[in-house]
N, C-alpha and C positions, 0 to 999 in steps of 0.2 A: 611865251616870253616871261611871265610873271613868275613861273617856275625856275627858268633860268638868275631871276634875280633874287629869288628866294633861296636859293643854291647861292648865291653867292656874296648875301648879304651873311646867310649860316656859318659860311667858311672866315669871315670876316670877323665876325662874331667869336668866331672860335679863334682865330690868330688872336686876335686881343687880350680875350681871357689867358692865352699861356702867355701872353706879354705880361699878363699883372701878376703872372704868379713866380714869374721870373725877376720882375721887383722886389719880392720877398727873398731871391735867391744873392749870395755875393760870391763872387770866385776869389780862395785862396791860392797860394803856390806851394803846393807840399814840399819836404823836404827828411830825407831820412838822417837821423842821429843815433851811434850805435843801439842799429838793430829794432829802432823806436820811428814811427813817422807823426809829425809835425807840420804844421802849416800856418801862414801868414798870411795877413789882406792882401789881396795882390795891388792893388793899388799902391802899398805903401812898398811895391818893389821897383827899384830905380834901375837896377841889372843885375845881369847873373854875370864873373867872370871867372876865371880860370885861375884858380889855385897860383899864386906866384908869390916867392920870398918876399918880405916886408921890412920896412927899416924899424927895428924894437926902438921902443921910448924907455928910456930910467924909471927908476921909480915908480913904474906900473903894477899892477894887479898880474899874476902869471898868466890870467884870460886872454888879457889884452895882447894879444900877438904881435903889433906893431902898427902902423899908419902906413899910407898908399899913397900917391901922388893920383888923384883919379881926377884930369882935365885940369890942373890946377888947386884943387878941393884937397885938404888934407882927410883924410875918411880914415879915423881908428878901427883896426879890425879885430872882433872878438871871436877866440873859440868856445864855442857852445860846450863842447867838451869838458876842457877846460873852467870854463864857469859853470856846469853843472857837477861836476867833480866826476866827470863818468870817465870808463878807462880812455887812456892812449891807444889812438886808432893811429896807425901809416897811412900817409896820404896817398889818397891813388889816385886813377884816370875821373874818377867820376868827381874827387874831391872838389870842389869851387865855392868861391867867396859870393854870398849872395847882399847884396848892398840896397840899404832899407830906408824912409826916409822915417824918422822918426818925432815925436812932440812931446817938447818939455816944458818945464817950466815958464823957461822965456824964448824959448823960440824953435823954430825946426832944425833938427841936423840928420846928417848922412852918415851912417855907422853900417858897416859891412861886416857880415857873420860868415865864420868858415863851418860848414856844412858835410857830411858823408857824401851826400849826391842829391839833388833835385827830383822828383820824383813826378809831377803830375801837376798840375791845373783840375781843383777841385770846384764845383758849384754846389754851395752848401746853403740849404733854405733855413732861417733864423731861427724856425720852432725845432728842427731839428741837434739843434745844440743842444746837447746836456751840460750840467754844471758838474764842476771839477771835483772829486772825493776829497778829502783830505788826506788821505793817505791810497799808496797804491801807485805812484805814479813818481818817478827819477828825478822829476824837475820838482821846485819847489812851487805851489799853489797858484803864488802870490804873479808869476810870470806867465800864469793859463788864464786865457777868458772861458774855456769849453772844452767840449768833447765830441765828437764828431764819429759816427759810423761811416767807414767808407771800404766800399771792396772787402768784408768783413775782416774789417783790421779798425783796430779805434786809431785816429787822429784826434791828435792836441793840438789844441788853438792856442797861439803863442799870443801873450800882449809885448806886444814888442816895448812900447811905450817905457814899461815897468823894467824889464829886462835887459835893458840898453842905453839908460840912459845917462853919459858919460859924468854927470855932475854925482853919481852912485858909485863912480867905480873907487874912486881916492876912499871913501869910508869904509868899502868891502878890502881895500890894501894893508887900512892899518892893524 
């Protein structure tokens, strides 16, 4: 009988330890952009939806696509694209707007990005990030927290924060 609880204090033992090393780990939500993949904390993902026409605002930045009626919520939606200067893709089946919550200066908002396709739910451990090159990479620097091996392909860790936050879009218009 002491055997049997020594067998099963061991296995206890060992659940635990992958529980704290799983602590160390966070899941993103990848997301591919011509031909390039990308990913975000998924926590800070509020939904994925389905590519659909939007009503344009004046006097915008050409990124900014247009705003969404989502439950009430006006949610500007920007193209990655677009605001990376990468080419004009055709939107297809897999195309969809993925809606973010994000923190600014004064307070939270919801801004929705139009995306090539969604790709995966990543579990990325902290020490495994690499930091960003200065050169070599489509996006500009200041919008990456990291670099990420996955499936031997590099992922870019988006700060979305930097990237999106609509009180920057008026000074990148003028």
């Amino acid at each position: 009988m002491t055997e049997a609880v020594d067998q099963k204090t061991s296995k206890n033992e060992s659940a635990e330890a992958n529980e704290v090393v799983d602590l160390d780990a966070c899941q993103y939500l990848s997301f591919e952009l011509d031909q390039e993949y990308y990913c975000v904390d998924i926590l800070r993902v509020q939904e994925i939806l389905g590519y659909n026409e939007m009503t344009r605002v004046p006097n915008t930045p050409e990124f900014v696509k247009g705003v969404l009626n989502l439950r009430g919520a006006i949610v500007p939606v920007i193209d990655l694209r677009a605001r990376f200067s990468l080419s004009d893709s055709d939107l297809g089946k897999t195309t969809v707007i993925v809606v973010l919550s994000i923190k600014t200066a004064t307070k939270d908002k919801i801004v929705g990005i139009i995306v090539d396709a969604v790709s995966d739910v990543l579990n990325i451990i902290k020490t495994d990030i690499k930091s960003v090159p200065e050169t070599g990479t489509k996006v500009e620097t200041e919008f990456l927290t990291g670099l990420v091996s996955s499936d031997n392909r590099m992922v870019m860790i988006m700060n979305v924060d930097n990237l999106l936050d609509p009180e920057n879009f008026m000074e990148l218009a003028v």
